[in-house]
C-alpha positions as CSV (number, residue, x, y, z in Angstrom):
1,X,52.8,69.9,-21.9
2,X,50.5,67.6,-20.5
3,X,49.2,70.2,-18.3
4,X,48.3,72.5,-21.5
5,X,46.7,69.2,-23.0
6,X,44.2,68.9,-19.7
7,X,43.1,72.3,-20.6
8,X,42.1,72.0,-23.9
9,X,39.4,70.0,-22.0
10,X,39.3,70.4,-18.3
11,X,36.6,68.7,-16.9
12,X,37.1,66.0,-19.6
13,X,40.8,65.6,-19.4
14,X,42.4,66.5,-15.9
15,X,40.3,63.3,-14.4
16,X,41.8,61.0,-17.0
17,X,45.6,62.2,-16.7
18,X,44.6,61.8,-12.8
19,X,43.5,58.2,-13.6
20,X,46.9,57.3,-15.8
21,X,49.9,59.1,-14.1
22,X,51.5,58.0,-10.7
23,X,50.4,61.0,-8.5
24,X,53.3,60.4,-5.8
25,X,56.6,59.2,-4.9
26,X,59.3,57.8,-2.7
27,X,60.8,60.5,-0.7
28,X,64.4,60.0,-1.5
29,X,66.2,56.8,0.2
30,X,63.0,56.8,2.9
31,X,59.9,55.1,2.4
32,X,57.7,57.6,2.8
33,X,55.9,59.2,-0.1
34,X,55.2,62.7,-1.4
35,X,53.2,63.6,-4.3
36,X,54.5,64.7,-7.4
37,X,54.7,68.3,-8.9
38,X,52.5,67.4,-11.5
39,X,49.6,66.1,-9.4
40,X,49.5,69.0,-7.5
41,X,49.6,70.8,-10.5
42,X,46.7,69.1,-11.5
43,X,45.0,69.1,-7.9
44,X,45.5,72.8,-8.2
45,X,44.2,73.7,-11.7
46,X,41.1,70.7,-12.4
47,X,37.7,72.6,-11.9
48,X,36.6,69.0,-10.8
49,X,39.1,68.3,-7.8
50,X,37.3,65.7,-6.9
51,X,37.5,63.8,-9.4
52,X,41.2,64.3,-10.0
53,X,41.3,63.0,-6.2
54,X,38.8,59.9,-7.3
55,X,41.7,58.7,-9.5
56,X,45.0,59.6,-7.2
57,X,43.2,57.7,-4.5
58,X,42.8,54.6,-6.7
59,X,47.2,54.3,-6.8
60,X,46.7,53.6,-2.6
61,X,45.9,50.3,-3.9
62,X,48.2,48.3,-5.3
63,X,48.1,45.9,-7.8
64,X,50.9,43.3,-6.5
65,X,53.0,43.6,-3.4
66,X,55.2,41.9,-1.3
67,X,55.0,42.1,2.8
68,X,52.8,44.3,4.1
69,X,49.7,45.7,2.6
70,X,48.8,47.8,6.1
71,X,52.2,49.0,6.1
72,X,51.2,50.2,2.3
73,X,48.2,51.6,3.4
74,X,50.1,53.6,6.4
75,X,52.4,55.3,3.9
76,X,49.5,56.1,2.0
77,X,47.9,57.8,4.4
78,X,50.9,60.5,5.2
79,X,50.0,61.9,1.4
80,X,46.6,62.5,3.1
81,X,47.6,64.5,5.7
82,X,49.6,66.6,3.1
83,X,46.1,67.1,1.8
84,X,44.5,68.1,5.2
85,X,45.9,71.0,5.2
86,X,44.8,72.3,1.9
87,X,43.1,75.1,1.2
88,X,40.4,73.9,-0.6
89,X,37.6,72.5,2.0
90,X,36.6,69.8,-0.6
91,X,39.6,68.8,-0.8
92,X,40.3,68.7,3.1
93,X,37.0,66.5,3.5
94,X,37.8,64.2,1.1
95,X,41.4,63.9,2.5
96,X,39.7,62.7,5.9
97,X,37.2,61.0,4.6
98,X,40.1,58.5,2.6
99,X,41.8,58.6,5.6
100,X,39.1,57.3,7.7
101,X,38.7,54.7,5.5
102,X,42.2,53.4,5.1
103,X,42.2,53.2,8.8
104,X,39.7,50.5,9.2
105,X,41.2,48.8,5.5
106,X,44.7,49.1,7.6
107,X,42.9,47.6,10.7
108,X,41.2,45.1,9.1
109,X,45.0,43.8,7.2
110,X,46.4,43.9,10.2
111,X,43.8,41.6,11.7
112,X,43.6,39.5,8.5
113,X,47.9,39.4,8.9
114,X,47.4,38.5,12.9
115,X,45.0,35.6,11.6
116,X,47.7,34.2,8.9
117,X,50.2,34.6,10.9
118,X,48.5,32.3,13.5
119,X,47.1,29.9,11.2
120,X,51.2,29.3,9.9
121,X,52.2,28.7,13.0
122,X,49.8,25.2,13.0
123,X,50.5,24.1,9.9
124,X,52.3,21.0,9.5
């Protein structure tokens, strides 16, 4: 239904159902996520992938979380290379290019998590 919605105005409509669904999962019990049928539906189907991917990318950063954000990012980063393998090239570049870039945001947590956990550790 939502899917025949999009279409009434593609390039319009698939980049804001991107923007307002949750475009992936936990995997069962495990924390690892997948993407949902119905973003790759609408991965598949947008003429604008792009911009569908604009808006799934924008869910690898959440709005409140507890523990970890690099840990976050890593899980992240496995629906990427679900993407890599796509066979749209746009869609493969993109995929590596996000990648790339939650690296160094998942190196520079870590380093900002080193630094806290330092500056606890002289508190009094």
């Amino acid at each position: 239904m939502l899917i025949s919605w999009a279409q009434t105005s593609p390039s319009k409509y698939f980049p804001k159902l991107a923007a307002i669904i949750k475009p992936f999962m936990k995997a069962n019990e495990s924390d690892s996520l997948e993407w949902t049928s119905l973003s790759m539906q609408l991965l598949e189907l947008a003429p604008d992938r792009v911009s569908v991917l604009r808006a799934f990318g924008r869910h690898f950063y959440p709005r409140s979380w507890s523990g970890s954000l690099a840990e976050i990012f890593e899980r992240c980063r496995q629906l990427l290379q679900v993407l890599v393998s796509y066979p749209d090239p746009i869609v493969v570049e993109w995929a590596k290019a996000r990648d790339e870039s939650l690296v160094r945001e998942i190196e520079h947590e870590r380093s900002q998590e080193r630094r806290q956990g330092v500056d606890a550790r002289f508190e009094y």
